[in-house]
C-alpha positions in Angstrom: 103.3 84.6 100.0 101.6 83.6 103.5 98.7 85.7 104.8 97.1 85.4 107.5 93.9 86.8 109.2 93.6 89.0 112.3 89.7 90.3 113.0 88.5 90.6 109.5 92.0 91.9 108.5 94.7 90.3 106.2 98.0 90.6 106.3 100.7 89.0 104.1 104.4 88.3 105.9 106.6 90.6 104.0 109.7 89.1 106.2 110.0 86.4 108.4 113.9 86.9 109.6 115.2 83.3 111.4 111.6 82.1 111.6 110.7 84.5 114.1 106.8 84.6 112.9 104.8 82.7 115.5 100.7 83.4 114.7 100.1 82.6 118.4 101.9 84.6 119.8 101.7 87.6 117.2 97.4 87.5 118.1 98.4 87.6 122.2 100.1 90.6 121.7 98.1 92.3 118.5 95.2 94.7 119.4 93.0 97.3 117.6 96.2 100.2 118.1 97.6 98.6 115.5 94.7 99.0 112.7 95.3 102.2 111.4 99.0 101.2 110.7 100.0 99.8 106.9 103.0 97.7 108.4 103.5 95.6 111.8 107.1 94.9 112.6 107.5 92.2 115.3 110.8 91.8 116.9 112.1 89.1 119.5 114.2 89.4 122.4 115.1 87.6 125.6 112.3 85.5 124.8 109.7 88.8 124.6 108.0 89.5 121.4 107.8 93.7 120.5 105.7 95.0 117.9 105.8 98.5 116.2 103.6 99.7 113.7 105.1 101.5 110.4 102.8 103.6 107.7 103.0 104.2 103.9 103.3 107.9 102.9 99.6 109.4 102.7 98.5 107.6 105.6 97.1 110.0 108.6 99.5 108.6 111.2 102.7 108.7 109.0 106.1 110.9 110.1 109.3 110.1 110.3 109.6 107.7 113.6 107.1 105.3 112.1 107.6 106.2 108.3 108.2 102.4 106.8 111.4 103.5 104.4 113.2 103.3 108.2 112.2 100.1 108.7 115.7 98.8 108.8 117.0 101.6 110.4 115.1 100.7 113.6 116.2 97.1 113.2 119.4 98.2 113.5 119.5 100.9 116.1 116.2 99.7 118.3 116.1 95.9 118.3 118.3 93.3 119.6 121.3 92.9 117.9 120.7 89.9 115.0 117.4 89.9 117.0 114.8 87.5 115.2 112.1 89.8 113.6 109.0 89.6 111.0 107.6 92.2 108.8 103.9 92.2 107.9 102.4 94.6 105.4 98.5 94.8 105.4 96.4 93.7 102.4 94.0 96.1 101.4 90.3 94.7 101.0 88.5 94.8 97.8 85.6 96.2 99.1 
């Protein structure tokens, strides 16, 4: 499975839905809001590239909007329909 690196961070691409994963413009867009969260969705539309974080159960940030078993449910209801869209889940560091 690809990983790739964003400021000492790893993350591997869960999904990458019609080849929607570009890293260049995924590291334009990504800033430090998105640390805390376990998963980054990134969705495309008219051209514009939207990301969302989502959180395992037990992290501090985690309800129900951004709870990652609704995942899909916000593909279908928020994005684009048939929208291209990537799913990254954060790899947790050894150390």
């Amino acid at each position: 499975m690809k990983t790739i690196t964003v400021e000492k961070q790893k993350y591997k691409i869960l999904k990458n839905y019609k080849n929607a994963f570009d890293q260049n413009q995924f590291l334009l867009k990504y800033t430090e809001y998105f640390d805390p969260y376990d998963y980054i969705l990134g969705d495309l539309a008219y051209g514009k590239l939207r990301l969302k974080g989502f959180c395992k159960k037990g992290n501090r940030l985690y309800n129900s909007i951004n709870a990652i078993e609704n995942v899909e449910e916000y593909i279908e209801n928020d994005c684009a329909y048939e929208c291209p869209y990537f799913l990254l889940e954060k790899v947790k560091s050894d150390s």
